[in-house]
C-alpha positions as CSV (number, residue, x, y, z in Angstrom):
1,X,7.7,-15.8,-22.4
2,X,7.6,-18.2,-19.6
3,X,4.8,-20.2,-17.8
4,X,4.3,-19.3,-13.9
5,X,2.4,-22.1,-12.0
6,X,0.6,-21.3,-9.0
7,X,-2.4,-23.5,-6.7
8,X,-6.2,-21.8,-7.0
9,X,-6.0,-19.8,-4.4
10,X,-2.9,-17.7,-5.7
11,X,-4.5,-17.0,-8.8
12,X,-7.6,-16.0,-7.4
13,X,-6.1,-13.8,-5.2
14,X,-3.5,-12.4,-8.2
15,X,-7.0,-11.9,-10.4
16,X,-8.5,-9.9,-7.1
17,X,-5.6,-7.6,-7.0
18,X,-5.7,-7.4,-11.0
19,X,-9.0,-6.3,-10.2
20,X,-8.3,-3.4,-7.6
21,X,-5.5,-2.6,-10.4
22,X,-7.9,-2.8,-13.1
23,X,-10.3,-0.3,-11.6
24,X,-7.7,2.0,-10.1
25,X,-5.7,2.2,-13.7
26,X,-9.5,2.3,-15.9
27,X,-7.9,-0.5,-18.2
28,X,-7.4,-4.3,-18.3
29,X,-4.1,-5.3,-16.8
30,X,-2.2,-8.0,-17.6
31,X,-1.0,-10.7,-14.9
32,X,3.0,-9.8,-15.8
33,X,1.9,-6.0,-15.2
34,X,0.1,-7.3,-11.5
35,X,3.3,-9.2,-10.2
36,X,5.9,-6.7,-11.1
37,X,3.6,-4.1,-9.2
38,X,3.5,-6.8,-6.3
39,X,7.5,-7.2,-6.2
40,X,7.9,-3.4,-6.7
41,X,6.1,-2.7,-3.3
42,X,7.9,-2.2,-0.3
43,X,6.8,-3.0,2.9
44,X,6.5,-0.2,5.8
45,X,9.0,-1.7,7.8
46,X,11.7,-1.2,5.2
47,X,11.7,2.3,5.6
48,X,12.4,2.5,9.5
49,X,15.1,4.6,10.2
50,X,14.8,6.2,6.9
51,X,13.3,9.3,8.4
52,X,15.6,11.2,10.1
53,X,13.5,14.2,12.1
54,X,14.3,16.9,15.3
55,X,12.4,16.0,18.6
56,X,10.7,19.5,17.9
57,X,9.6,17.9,14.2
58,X,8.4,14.9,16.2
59,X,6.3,17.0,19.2
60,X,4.7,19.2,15.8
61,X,3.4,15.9,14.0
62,X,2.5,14.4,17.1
63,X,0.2,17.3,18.3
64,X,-1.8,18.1,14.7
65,X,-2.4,14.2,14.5
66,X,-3.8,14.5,18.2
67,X,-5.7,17.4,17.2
68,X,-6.9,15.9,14.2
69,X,-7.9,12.8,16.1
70,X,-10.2,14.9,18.7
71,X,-11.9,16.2,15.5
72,X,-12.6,12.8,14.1
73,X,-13.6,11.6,17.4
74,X,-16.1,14.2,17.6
75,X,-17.5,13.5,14.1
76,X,-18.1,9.7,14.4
């Protein structure tokens, strides 16, 4: 086992995501368990270009997400 050190306001934000952890997983986590979830995330702009799609797959999720957006327009 080694010994991490980190200022106050690292901690106190590792303890807020051990938190949101915490309640999302119904059990105490453990700070080794919160920063290999935090170095196992990827960021969204890793995955550009991943996603090879048709311009016909493109004008289909274009159009239901305007559609969908009319409807949550209308509800707010």
């Amino acid at each position: 086992m080694a010994t991490v050190k980190v200022d106050g306001k690292t901690y106190a934000e590792l303890n807020r995501i051990a938190g949101n952890l915490r309640a999302a997983r119904g059990r105490p986590v453990p700070m080794d368990e919160v920063i290999r979830e935090l170095l196992n995330r990827r960021r969204p702009s890793e995955f550009i270009g991943s996603w090879k799609m048709s311009d016909e797959e493109e004008a289909k999720i274009f159009g239901e997400l305007r559609e969908a957006w009319k409807k949550w327009k209308q509800a707010a």
